[in-house]
C-alpha positions, 0 to 999 in steps of 0.5 A: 548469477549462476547460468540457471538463474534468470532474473526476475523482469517485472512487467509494470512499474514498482516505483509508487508515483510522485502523487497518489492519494488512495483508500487502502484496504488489507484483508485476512482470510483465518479459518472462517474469518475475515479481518479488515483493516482499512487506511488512506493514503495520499502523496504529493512530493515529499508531502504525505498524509496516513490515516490509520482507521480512517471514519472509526472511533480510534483514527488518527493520521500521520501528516508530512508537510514537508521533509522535516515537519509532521504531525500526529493528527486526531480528528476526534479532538480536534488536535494535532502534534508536532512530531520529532523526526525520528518518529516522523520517519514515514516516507522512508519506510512507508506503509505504501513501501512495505506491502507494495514494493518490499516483495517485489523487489525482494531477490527471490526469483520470480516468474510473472504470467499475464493473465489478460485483462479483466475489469480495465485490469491486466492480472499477472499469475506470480510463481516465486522460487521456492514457493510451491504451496503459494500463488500471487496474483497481482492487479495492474490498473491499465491507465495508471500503470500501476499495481491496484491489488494483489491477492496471496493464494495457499496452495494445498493440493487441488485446493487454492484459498485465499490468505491475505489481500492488498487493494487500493480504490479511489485512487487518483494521481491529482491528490487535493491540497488540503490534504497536506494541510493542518485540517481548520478547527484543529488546535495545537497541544504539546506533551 
C-alpha cells in the first residue's frame, strides 16, 4: 500500500448475520420515474428462502433447505421443484451478498462520516475514491448493528438527486421455521 493510501475501516459490521428474515426493497429514480422492485428474504444457517415479487401475480421463490437441496416454488399453482445445484446456487451469490456487501468490500478506498442518528438509525456519509459526482448514505439499524438501508446520490453541482435505493424493513434475527419448509398444499411437478 502506497504511504498515501489509508485503508478503508467500515465502522459496522458487513457479515449478513446467521439469521435474518426481511422485506426487501430497490428503487430507482430516472427522470421523473420510480421503479420498484419488491423481494423477501430469510435465512437460518444454511437454509434460505427468496421471494422474487412477493404478493404479485409473477412470484415465485427460490427455497434452500439444506445445503444441497432447493426448490423453485410457485405459490400461484401451488407446485414446487426440486432444483439441480448449479442452478440452486443461491447462498454463494445471493442477492443479499451482491447489493449489500459486494461494494462494500470492494478495495476503492472509502471514507465514512457519521452523521448521528435519526429514527433509531446511525447514518454515515460514504465518500469513495474517485467518485466525485456520487454520495452514499448508508443506515445502520443501532439494535441489530446491521446496515437496513443505503441511498446513492448523483452529485452535479449544488444539485444532489437521488438515483437508486436498497431497504430492508420487518426485519428480524429470529426468522419462522416454516419459512424453511415446502408450504402444505403445494404438490411436487417434474419437467
Amino acid at each position: 500500500m502506497a504511504r498515501d493510501e489509508k485503508e478503508t475501516v467500515i465502522p459496522f459490521p458487513v457479515k449478513d448475520p446467521d439469521r435474518l428474515a426481511a422485506k426487501v426493497i430497490v428503487k430507482a429514480f430516472i427522470e421523473n420515474k420510480t421503479i420498484e422492485k419488491q423481494y423477501f428474504c430469510a435465512k437460518d444457517g444454511e437454509k434460505s428462502l427468496y421471494r422474487f415479487s412477493p404478493g404479485g401475480p409473477r412470484e415465485f421463490a427460490v427455497l434452500r433447505t439444506a445445503k444441497d437441496v432447493a426448490f423453485r416454488l410457485d405459490p400461484a399453482r401451488k407446485e414446487y421443484k426440486r432444483l439441480e445445484m448449479q442452478s440452486a446456487s443461491v447462498e454463494r451469490d445471493s442477492f443479499m451478498n451482491s447489493v449489500t456487501n459486494r461494494w462494500l468490500n470492494e478495495k476503492r478506498r472509502s471514507e465514512f462520516k457519521d452523521l448521528g442518528i435519526k429514527d433509531g438509525l446511525r447514518l454515515y456519509q460514504v465518500a469513495i475514491a474517485g467518485a466525485k459526482q456520487t454520495e452514499v448514505i448508508i443506515y445502520v439499524d443501532e439494535k441489530l448493528k446491521y446496515p437496513v438501508k443505503q441511498e446513492f446520490y448523483i452529485l452535479e453541482g449544488t444539485d444532489r438527486r437521488l438515483s437508486y435505493s436498497f431497504e430492508l424493513s420487518e426485519v428480524t434475527t429470529a426468522p419462522a421455521a416454516e419459512l424453511f419448509e415446502i408450504p402444505e398444499g403445494f404438490r411436487e411437478t417434474i419437467d
